[in-house]
N, C-alpha and C positions, 0 to 999 in steps of 0.2 A: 441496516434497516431497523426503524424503532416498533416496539409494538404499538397498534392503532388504541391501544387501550393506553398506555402512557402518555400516548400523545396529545388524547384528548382530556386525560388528568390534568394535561401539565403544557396545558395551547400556547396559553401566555409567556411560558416560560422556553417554549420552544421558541417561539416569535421572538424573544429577545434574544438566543441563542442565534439565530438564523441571521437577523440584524449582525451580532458581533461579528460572525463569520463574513458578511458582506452577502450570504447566498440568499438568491430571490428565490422563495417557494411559495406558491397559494394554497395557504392553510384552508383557508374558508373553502375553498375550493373542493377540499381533500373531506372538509365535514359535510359538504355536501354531499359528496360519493360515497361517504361512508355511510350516511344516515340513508340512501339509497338502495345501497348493498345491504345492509341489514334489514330495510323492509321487504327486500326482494327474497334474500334468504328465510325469512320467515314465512312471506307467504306462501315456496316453495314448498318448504318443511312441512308447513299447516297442510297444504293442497293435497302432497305426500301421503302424510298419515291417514288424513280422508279417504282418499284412493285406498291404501289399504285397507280400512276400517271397513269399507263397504264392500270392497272386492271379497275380503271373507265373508259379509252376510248374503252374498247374493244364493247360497244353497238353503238359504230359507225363506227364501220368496215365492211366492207362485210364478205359475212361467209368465203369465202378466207384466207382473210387477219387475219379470228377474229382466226381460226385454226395455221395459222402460229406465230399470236402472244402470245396463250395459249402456243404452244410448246415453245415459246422465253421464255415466264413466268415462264415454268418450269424449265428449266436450271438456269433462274437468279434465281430461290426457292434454288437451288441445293447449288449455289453459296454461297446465303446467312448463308445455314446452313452449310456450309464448313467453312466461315469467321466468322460466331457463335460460332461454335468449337474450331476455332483456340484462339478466343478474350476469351473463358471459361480458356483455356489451359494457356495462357498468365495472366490469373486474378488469378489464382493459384499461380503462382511466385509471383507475383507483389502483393499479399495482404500479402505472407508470409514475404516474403524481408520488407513491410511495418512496420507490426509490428514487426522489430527488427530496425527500427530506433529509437533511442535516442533523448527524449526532449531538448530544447537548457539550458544548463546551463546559470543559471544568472552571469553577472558580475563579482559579488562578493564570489562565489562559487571560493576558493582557488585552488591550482594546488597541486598533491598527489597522490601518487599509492593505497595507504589504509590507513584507520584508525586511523595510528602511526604517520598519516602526517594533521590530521584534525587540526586545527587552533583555540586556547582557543580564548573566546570573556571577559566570566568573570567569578569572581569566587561568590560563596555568602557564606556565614556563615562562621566561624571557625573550624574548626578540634579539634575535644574535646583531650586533651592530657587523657590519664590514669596511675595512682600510682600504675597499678598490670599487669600482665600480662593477655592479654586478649585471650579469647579462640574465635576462628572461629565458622562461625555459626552453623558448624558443628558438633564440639565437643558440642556447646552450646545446639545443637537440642537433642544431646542422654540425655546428664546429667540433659536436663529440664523436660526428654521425651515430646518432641514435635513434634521432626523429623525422619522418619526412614525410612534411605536411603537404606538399607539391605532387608528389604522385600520388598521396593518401586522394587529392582532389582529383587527380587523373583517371583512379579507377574508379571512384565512386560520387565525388560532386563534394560539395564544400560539409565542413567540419567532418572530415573523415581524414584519416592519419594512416602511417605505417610507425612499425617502431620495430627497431631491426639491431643484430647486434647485442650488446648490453645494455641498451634501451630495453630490447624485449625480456632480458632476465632480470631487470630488475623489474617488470611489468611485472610477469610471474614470482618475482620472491615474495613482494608486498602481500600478493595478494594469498601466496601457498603460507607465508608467516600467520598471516591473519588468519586463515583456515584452518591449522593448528593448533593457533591462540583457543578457539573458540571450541576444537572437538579437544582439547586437554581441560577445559573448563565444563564440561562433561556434554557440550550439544551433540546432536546425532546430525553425523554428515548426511547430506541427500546430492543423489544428483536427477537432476527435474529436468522435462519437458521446456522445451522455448517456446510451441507453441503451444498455445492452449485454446481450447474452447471458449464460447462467450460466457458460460455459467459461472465460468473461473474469474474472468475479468470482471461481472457483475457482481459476484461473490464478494470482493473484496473492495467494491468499490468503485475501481476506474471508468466499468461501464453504468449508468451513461453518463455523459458530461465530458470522459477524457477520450473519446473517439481520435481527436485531433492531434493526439499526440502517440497514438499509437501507427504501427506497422500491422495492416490488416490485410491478411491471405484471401481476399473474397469469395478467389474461387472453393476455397475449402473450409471459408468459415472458420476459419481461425487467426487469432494476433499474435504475434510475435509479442516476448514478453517486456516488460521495461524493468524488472524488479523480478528476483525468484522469489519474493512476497507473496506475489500472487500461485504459482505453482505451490510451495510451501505452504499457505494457508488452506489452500483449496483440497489439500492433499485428501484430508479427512472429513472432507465436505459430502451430508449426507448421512454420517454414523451417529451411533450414539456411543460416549465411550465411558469404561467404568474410570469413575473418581480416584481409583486406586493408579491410576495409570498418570495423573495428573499431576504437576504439568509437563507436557511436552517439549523439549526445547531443543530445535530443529535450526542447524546449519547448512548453509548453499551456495557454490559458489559458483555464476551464471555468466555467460555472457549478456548483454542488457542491449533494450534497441527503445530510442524515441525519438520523434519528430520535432522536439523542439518548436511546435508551433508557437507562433507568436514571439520567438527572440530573432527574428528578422533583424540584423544590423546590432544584434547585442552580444558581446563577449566572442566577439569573429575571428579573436586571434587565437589560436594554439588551443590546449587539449582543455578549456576549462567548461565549456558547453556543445559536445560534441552527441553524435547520433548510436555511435557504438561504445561499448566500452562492456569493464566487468566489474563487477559487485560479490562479495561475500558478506549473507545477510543472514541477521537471526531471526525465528520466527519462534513464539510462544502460544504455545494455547495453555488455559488454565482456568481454575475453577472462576466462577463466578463469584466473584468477592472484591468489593470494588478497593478497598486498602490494602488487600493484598499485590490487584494488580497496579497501586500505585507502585509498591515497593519493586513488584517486578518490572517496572519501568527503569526506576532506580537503578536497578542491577543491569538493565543490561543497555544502559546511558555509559553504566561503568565500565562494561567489557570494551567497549570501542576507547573508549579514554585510555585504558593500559597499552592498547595497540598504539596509538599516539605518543604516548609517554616511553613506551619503549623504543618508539625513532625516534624521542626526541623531537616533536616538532611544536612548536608556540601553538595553544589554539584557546579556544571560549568558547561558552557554552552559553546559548541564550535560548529564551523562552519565545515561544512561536506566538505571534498576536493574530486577533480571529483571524482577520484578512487574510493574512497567509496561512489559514488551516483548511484543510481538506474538509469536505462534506462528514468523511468518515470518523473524524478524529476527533477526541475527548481531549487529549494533550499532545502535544510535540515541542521535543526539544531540537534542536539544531547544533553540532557540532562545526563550527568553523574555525581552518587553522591559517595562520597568517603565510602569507603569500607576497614575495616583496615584488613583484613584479607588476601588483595589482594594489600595493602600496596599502593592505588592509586585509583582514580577514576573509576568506570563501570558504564558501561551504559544502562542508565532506561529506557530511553524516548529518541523517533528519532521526530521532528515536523518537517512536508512535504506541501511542496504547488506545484501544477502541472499543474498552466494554462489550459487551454481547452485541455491537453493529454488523459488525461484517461474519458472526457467527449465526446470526439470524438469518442472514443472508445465502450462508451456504449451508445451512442446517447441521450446524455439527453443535451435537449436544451430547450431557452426561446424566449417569445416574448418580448423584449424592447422597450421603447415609439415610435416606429414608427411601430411597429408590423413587424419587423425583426425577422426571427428567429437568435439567437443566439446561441453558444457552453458556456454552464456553464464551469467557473472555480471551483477548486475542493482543497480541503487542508485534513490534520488528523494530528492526534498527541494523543501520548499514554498520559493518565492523571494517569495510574498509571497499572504497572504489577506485578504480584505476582505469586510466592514468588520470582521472583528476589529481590524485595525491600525489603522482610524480612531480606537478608546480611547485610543491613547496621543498618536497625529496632535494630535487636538480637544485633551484635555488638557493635553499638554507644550508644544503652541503657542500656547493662551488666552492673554488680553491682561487686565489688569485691566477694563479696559470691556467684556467678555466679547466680543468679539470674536475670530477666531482667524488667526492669519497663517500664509499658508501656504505651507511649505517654498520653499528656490529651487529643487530638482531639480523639484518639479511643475510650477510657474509656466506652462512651457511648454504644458501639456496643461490646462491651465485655463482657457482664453481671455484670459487677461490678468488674472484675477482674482487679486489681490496678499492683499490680506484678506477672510475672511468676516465681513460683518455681518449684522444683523436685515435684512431686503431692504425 
């Protein structure tokens, strides 16, 4: 959420920000209700002080006078809770309309309707050539049995898997590798809630707008999470924390759930857009300084890249165009690593940084050397999800006897298991 006081600084530039992003929001709309809300609020306040102001002088009136003024009193009560009502009724618009404004895109945040328009930065590793023809992760899961997508449907309905075997420890290597990665580079492990309340998912963004992609408990009022982003951010949602403590940087590693609304009939085959899976993800809170938090963008763009680099897998890095940025998002990067199955890069990893949006949202602020409260800046970024990453894993390290050799960084977390074969 922005404040209404920059947004009305800075209309025009929101308007062109909201544009880049592709998001419809009714600015004018929003200056209505606001110029609304603040004559309500003032006549409140005005009517308020009145009331008081006279309620004290009533011990020096005659009984007269002090009878004619009680009945004055009651009418202005009347008033007041007339223009109570009204400033309630008006704060209902005006908080909903708020949160569907869009954070201002940076700069450097490219022009794009989606995706197919993001903007490479670089590329790293080679693209291993192969002397056979290579089988998709697919074919690779039956004939290694590791993977089965057949009963994954049987229990649960389409894009839903089993991974059984040394499919499933390398499922858990990936991901316990990455978790390590991340608390040896000093984050602090968590382990969070799945489900959360709505304040959590509002907090951070998803609600409203991503209703349709979530898994929602009705009857208990709560969502099933997509992201420990959300759980992690929200952690400290509410406090106010000292500066000395800053920045935060928080590790997670979660099971994830989303509906995939809207990819009806898109990426139907195998584990690349599925409803379950796991994520280990970093979350930062940090002082309010916006080139700092560029840098801390920077840095933990980089933590996911080492994990990559240490499997060894080809990937790029491009820059995320409005169209494909979040309401929430100041920047994102995208990590995508090549997948031959798919005969081009897909995407692993999104790294987000959000200025004071989604901390405004959840009210977590600090004191800064002057004992200011402040609005924390906020960032995340996936260090590694699974199995989407098994696509490239199984692929890039098939053997011509389809077999698959697996990584040294995992080795350890595999029980000794060097190659996958048929069992």
């Amino acid at each position: 959420m922005l404040d209404i006081n920059v947004i009305r600084d800075n209309l025009e530039a929101l308007r062109a920000g909201a544009a880049k992003k592709h998001v419809e929001v009714d600015l004018d709309r929003l200056m209505e209700l606001d110029d609304e809300r603040r004559r309500l609020i003032r006549l409140v306040e005005d009517a308020v002080a009145d009331q008081r102001r006279r309620s004290k002088a009533l011990g020096k009136l005659s009984d007269e006078e002090r009878q004619k003024e009680v009945a004055s009193l009651g009418e202005l009560k009347e008033v007041i809770k007339r223009d109570e009502e009204s400033l309630a009724s008006v704060m209902v618009d005006f908080d909903a309309l708020m949160l569907r404004v869009p954070n201002f895109p940076a700069e450097e945040v490219p022009e794009g309707k989606d995706d197919a328009e993001n903007v490479e930065l670089y590329k790293v590793g080679e693209i291993p050539k192969a002397d056979f023809d290579r089988r998709d992760h697919v074919e690779l899961g039956a004939h290694l049995e590791i993977l089965d997508i057949e009963r994954g449907v049987k229990l649960s309905g389409a894009r839903f898997y089993v991974l059984k075997g040394a499919g499933a420890l390398l499922h858990r290597a990936v991901l316990e590798f990455a978790y390590q990665h991340m608390i040896k580079k000093g984050f602090l492990p968590m382990e969070v809630p799945l489900l959360v309340r709505d304040p959590a998912m509002v907090g951070t963004a998803y609600y409203p707008g991503g209703e349709d992609q979530a898994y929602r408990m009705e009857r208990d009022q709560l969502s099933l999470v997509g992201t420990a982003e959300v759980p992690v951010t929200a952690y400290r949602g509410g406090e106010i924390l000292d500066e000395a403590e800053l920045p935060i940087r928080m590790v997670a590693r979660s099971p994830c759930f989303r509906r995939e609304a809207g990819a009806a009939g898109k990426d139907t085959r195998g584990l690349y857009r599925i409803h379950q899976f796991e994520k280990v993800e970093q979350v930062v809170l940090m002082k309010n300084d916006e080139e700092a938090s560029y840098e801390e963008h920077q840095s933990i763009l980089r933590n996911s890249e080492e994990v990559l680099q240490a499997l060894e897998l080809p990937y790029r890095v491009v820059n995320v165009c409005g169209g494909d940025l979040g309401v929430p998002h100041v920047q994102k990067y995208d990590i995508e690593t090549w997948m031959p199955s798919r005969g081009n890069y897909g995407e692993t990893h999104s790294a987000s940084r959000f200025h004071d949006f989604q901390a405004r949202r959840l009210n977590i602020r600090y004191r800064d050397e002057s004992k200011k409260k402040r609005f924390c800046h906020t960032l995340n970024n996936t260090v590694v999800a699974s199995p989407r990453i098994l696509i490239p894993l199984l692929e890039l390290y098939q053997q011509k006897d389809g077999s698959v050799v697996v990584p040294d960084v995992l080795r350890p977390f595999m029980m000794g298991l060097e190659v996958i074969r048929p069992s």
